[in-house]
C-alpha positions, -999 to 999 in steps of 0.1 A, spaced: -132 -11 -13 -99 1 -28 -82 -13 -55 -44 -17 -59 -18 -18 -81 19 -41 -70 49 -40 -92 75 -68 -79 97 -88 -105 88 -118 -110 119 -138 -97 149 -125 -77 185 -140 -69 184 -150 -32 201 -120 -12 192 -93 -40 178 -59 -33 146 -57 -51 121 -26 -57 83 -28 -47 56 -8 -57 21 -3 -49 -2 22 -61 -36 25 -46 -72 40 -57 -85 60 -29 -99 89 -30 -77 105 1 -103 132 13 -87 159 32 -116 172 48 -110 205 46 -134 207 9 -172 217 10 -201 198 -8 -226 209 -30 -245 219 0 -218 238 19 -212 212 41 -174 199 51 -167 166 31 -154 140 63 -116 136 64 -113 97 52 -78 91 41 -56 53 41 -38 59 71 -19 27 78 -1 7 54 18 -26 60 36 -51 34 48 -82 48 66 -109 31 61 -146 41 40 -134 70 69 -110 87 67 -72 83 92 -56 61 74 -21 59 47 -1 76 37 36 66 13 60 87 1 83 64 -20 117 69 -39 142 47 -6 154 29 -8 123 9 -26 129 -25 -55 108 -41 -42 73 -48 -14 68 -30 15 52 -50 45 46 -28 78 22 -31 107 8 -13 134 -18 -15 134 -54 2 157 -84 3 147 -116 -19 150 -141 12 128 -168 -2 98 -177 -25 66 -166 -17 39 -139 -15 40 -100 -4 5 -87 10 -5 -55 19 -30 -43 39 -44 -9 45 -72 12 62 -91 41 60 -103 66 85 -138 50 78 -130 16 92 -129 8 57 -96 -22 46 -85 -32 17 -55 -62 8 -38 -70 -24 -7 -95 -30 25 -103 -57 43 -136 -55 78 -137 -63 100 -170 -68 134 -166 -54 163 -187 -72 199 -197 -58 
């Protein structure tokens, strides 16, 4: 299971533009290294990312093997209403993982 990191302030302004971040331990194997043995190391990156906020999407990302061991990635939101943001990822082995931030929005 992977492990993840959120950054979201703690309280917003209702209408304001706030920054997310999530960074998250995975190992991101290519698949294109060898093993000890010679053998090729499976391809098993987080392909599929999605952060929603009060149960509605706000942002998805498909990623590939260009994206380096644990991921970190950001983007900007609008403070509607208090309440969590989860994200939820998977792997190319089947494997998921979730982690959440609350925020309280004010005004």
């Amino acid at each position: 299971m992977s492990l993840a990191r959120i950054q979201v302030p703690p309280s917003a302004k209702r209408g304001e533009v706030i920054e997310v971040r999530i960074a998250i331990q995975h190992a991101m194997e290519a698949g294109f290294r060898y093993d000890n043995n010679g053998r090729t190391i499976p391809k098993n990156v987080i392909n599929t990312l999605v952060a929603r906020y009060n149960g509605t999407e706000v942002f998805r990302a498909e990623l590939g093997s260009g994206i380096s061991a644990n991921p970190y990635l950001q983007f900007f939101m609008t403070a509607e209403a208090s309440g969590d943001i989860e994200f939820s990822w998977v792997d190319d082995a089947g494997e998921r993982g979730s982690e959440r931030a609350a925020i309280v929005v004010v005004g």
